[in-house]
C-alpha positions in Angstrom: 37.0 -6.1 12.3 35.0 -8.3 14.6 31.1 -7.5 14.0 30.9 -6.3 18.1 33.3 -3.6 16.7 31.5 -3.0 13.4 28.4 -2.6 15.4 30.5 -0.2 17.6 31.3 1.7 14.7 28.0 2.0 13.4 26.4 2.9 16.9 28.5 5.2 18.3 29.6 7.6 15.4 26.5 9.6 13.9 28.7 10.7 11.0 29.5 6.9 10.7 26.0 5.3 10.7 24.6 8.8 8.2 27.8 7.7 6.0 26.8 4.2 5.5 23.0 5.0 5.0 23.9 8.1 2.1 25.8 5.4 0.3 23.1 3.0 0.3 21.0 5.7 -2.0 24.1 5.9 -4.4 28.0 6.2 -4.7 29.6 9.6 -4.1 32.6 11.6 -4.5 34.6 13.2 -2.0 33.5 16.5 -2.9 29.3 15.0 -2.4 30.1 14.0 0.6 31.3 16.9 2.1 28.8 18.9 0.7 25.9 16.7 2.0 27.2 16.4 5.4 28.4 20.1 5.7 31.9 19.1 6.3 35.6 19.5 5.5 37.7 16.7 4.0 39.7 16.4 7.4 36.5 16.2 9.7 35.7 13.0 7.8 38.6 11.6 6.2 38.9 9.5 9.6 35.4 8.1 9.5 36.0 7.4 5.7 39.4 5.5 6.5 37.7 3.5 9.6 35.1 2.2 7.5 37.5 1.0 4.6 38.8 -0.5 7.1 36.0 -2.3 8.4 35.4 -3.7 4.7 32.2 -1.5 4.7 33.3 1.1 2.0 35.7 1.7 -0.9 36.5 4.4 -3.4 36.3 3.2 -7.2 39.6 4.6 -8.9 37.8 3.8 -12.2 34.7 6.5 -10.9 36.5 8.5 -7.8 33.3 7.6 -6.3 33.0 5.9 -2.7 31.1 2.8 -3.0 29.0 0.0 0.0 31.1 -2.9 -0.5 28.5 -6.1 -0.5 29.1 -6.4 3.1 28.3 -2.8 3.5 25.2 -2.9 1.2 24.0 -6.0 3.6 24.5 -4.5 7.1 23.2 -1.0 5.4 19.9 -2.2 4.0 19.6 -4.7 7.7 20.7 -1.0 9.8 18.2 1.3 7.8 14.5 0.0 9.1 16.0 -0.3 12.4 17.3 3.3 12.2 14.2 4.6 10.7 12.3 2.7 13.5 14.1 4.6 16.3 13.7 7.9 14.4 10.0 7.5 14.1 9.6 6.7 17.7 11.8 9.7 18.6 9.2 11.8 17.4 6.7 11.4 20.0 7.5 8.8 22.2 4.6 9.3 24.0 2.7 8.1 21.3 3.8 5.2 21.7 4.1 4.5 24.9 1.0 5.7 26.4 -1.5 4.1 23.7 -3.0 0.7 22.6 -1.2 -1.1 20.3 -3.6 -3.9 20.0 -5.3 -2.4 17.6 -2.4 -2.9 14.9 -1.7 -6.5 13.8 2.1 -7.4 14.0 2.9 -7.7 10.9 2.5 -3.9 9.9 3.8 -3.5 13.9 6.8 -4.8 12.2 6.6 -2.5 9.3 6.6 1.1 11.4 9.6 2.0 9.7 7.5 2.7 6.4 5.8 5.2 8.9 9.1 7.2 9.0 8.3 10.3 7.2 5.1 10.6 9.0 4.4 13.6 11.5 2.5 13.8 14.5 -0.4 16.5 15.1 -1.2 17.2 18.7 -3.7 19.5 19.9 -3.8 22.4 22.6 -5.8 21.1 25.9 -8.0 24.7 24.3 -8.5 23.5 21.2 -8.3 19.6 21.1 -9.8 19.9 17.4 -7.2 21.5 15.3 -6.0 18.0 14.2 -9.5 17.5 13.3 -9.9 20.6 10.9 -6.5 19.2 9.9 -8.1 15.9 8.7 -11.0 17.8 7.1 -9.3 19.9 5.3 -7.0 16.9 3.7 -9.7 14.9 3.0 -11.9 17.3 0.7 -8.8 17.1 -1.1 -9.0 13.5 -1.5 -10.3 11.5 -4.9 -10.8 8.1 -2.7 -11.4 7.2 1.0 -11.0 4.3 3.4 -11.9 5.1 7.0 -12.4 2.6 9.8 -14.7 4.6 12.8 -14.5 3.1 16.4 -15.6 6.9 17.2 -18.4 8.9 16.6 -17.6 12.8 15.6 -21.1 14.4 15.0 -19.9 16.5 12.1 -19.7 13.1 9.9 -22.8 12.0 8.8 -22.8 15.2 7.4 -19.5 15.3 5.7 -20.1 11.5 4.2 -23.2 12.4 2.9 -22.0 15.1 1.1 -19.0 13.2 -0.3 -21.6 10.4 -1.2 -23.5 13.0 -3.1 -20.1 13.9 -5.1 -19.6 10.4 -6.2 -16.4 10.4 -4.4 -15.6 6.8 -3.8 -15.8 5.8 -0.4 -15.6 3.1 2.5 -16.7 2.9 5.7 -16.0 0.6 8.7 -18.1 1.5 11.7 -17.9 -0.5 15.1 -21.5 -1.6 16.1 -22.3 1.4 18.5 -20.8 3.6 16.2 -23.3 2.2 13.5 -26.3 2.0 16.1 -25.5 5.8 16.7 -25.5 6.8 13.0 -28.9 4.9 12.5 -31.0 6.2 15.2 -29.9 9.8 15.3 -28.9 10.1 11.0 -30.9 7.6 9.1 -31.6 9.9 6.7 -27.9 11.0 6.0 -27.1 7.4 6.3 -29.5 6.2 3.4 -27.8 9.0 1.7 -24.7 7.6 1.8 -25.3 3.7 1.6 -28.1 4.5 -1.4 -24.7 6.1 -3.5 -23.2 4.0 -6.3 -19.6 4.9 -5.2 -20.0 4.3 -1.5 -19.8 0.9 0.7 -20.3 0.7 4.2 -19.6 -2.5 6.6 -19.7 -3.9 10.0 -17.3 -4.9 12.6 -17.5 -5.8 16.3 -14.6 -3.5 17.5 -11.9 -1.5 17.0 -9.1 -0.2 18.8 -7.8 2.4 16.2 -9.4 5.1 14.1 -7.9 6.0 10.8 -8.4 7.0 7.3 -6.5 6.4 3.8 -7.1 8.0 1.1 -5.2 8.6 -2.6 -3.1 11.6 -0.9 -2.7 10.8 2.8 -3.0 8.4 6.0 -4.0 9.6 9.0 -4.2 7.3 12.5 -5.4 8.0 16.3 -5.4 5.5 18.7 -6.8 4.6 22.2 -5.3 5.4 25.8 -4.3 2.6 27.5 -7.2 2.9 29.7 -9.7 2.6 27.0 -10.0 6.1 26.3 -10.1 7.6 23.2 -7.1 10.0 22.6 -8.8 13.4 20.2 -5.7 15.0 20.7 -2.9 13.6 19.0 -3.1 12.4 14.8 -0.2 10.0 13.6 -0.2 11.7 9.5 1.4 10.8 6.4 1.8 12.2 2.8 4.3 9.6 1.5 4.0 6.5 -0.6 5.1 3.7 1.8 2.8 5.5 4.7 -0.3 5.6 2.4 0.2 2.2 2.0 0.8 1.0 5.2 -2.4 2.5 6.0 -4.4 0.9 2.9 -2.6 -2.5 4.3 -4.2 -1.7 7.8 -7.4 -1.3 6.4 -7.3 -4.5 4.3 -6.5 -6.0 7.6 -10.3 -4.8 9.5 -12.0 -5.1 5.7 -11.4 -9.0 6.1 -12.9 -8.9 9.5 -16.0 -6.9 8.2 -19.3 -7.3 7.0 -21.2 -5.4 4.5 -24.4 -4.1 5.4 
């Protein structure tokens, strides 16, 4: 099969494209199949047989089990950050759309498919802080925190004291007004926090994304397009590969920043 007909087959069937991506994670039986996909053995014995014939599948007589061939595996593992790309940004393609990007370096731009199991929180025009008490309510749980602040919420001076002052280990990066505005209005709660063994606090010109990591989650607001902060709507993750992606985002401002 010519590849403008394998990517055909893989584009316009969504039983096809699931197929191919279920037998990435392992080989199956008939019976496995069926059973994951909710289906009857003639509903997709034709998708089974087109992708045989496509070179993309076989069944192993030795097994019963329906196995990628190498092409298969290849296209499969090439299809599956695309496809996990497209879900992500089905989710709220708003999100995306309507905010500055700029704030993300392309590389991890490029790496938005290990954001795929995240979830999006968006507030009520009434209540535009329920994804806040969200975030608060995570991080008390936390063991270890990153946060980069272009923002200032008055509630944290507070909050980072008080995790200081638990020995929780913590990280700060605060834009310069953010930091001005923490030093005239909280010095107090800010020696607190920079006096703390387990704290460290630094210095960067600008921002144009808030976001914290910690050792359970990763949560990430960004900026309007006109240069307004959005309070409404949290990008948040509880997975491995989105934790990370968020502690590779921070290593990304850390080597812009300077410790005070």
């Amino acid at each position: 099969m010519k590849s403008k007909g394998m990517l055909s087959l893989l584009t316009f069937s969504e039983k096809r494209r699931d197929l191919l991506l279920y037998l990435l994670e392992q080989p199956s039986l008939l019976s496995d199949i069926r059973k994951k996909f909710d289906v009857s053995s003639p509903e997709i014995a034709p998708r089974i047989r087109e992708m045989e014939s496509a070179n993309l599948i076989y069944k192993d007589h030795s097994t019963k089990k329906y196995t990628l061939t190498t092409t298969g595996k290849i296209i499969a593992r090439s299809f599956k950050p695309f496809y996990d790309v497209i879900t992500l940004i089905e989710k709220n393609e708003d999100f995306w759309n309507d905010h500055d990007l700029a704030g993300i370096p392309d590389y991890l731009l490029d790496r938005l498919a290990d954001l795929k199991e995240c979830d999006f929180y968006v507030d009520r025009f009434e209540n535009i802080y329920d994804s806040h008490k969200t975030f608060t309510e995570n991080i008390q749980r936390s063991s270890m925190i990153k946060r980069v602040s272009p923002i200032f919420f008055p509630s944290y001076p507070d909050f980072f004291a008080q995790l200081a002052e638990k020995s929780v280990p913590t990280s700060l990066i605060l834009t310069k007004d953010v930091y001005d505005i923490v030093k005239s209005e909280h010095e107090e709660k800010m020696r607190a926090y920079y006096d703390a063994k387990c704290t460290e606090l630094y210095l960067i010109d600008s921002a144009k994304v808030a976001f914290v990591v910690t050792d359970i989650f990763f949560s990430m607001s960004l900026f309007f397009k006109s240069g307004n902060y959005d309070p409404r709507t949290d990008l948040i993750c509880f997975d491995k590969k989105g934790i990370q992606w968020g502690n590779d985002l921070f290593e990304h401002y850390l080597s812009q920043a300077k410790k005070i």
